[in-house]
Every structure is written in C-alpha cells, then in structure tokens.
C-alpha positions as CSV (number, residue, x, y, z in Angstrom):
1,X,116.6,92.4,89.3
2,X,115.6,92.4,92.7
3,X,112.2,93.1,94.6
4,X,111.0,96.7,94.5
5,X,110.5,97.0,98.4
6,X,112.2,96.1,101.4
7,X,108.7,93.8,102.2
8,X,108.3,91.7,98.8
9,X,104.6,90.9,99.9
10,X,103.5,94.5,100.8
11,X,100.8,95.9,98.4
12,X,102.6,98.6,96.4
13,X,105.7,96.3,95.5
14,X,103.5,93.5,94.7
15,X,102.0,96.1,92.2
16,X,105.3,97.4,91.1
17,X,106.4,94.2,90.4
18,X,103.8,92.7,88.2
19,X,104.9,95.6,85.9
20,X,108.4,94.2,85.7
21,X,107.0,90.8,84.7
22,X,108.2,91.2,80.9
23,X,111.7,92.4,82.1
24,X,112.4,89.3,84.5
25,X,113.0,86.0,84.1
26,X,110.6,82.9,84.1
27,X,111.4,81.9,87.6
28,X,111.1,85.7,88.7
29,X,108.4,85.9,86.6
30,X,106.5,83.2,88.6
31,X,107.5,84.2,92.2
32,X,106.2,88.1,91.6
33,X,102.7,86.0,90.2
34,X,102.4,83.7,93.6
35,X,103.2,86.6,95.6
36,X,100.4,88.6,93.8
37,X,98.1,85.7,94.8
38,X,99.0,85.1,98.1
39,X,97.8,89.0,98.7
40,X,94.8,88.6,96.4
41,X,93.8,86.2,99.1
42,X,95.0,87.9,102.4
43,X,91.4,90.2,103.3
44,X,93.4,92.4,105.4
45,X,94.8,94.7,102.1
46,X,92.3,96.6,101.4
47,X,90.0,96.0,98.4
48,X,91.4,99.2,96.4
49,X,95.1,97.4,96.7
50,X,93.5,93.9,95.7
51,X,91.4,94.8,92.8
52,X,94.6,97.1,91.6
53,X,97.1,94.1,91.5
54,X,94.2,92.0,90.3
55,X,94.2,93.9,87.2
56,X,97.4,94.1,86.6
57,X,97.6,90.4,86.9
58,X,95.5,89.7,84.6
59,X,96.4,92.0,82.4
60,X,99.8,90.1,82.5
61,X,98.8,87.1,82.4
62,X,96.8,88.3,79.3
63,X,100.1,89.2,77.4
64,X,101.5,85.8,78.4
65,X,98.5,84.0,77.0
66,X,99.0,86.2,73.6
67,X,102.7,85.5,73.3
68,X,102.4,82.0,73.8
69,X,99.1,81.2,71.7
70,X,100.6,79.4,68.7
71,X,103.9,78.3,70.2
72,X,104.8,74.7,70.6
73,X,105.0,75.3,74.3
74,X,101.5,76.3,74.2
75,X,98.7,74.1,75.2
C-alpha cells in the first residue's frame, strides 16, 4: 500500500493514513505513526489539522493497546 498523497507529511494524507493503520503492516504501521508526530510537532499546520490527526492517533493507538492487552508481546 503506498502513501495517500504525493507529499507523505502534508496534513490530509497524514490523516488519511492513520486510517489505514489496521490495513498495513507493522513497519508501515510505524512510519504513518512518526510521520503523524513529526506534524503534531511542526506549529506551522494549523491547530484544526493537529488536533484532527491527534485524535485519530490516539484513537489508533487505543485499538493497538486493546489488541495487544493480554498477549505475550504485551508489556
């Protein structure tokens, strides 16, 4: 699966992407969450873009945490 957008680290397809997180694998999985950090911390997006992606990262990182509670790999 590749990036949404032609620019992986504009707003809207680091949104997109965190959606995707369930359909990708791990190492996808973890590049799409370091490029939703690295605009979480860039205070040129707006605040609308940053509390969106915010969200949906931790709503992500939510369902990780509840598939993996219980799990060997768990901690």
């Amino acid at each position: 699966m590749t990036l949404i957008s032609c620019n992986p680290e504009s707003p809207q397809a680091v949104y997109d992407n965190l959606k995707l997180l369930e359909e990708v694998d791990i190492d996808r999985s973890a590049t799409y969450r370091e490029l939703a950090q690295t605009v979480l911390a860039d205070p040129q997006v707006s605040l609308g873009w940053r509390q969106a992606i915010a969200e949906q990262l931790n709503q992500a990182n939510h369902l990780l945490a509840m598939a993996t509670v219980g799990r060997e790999d768990s901690y």
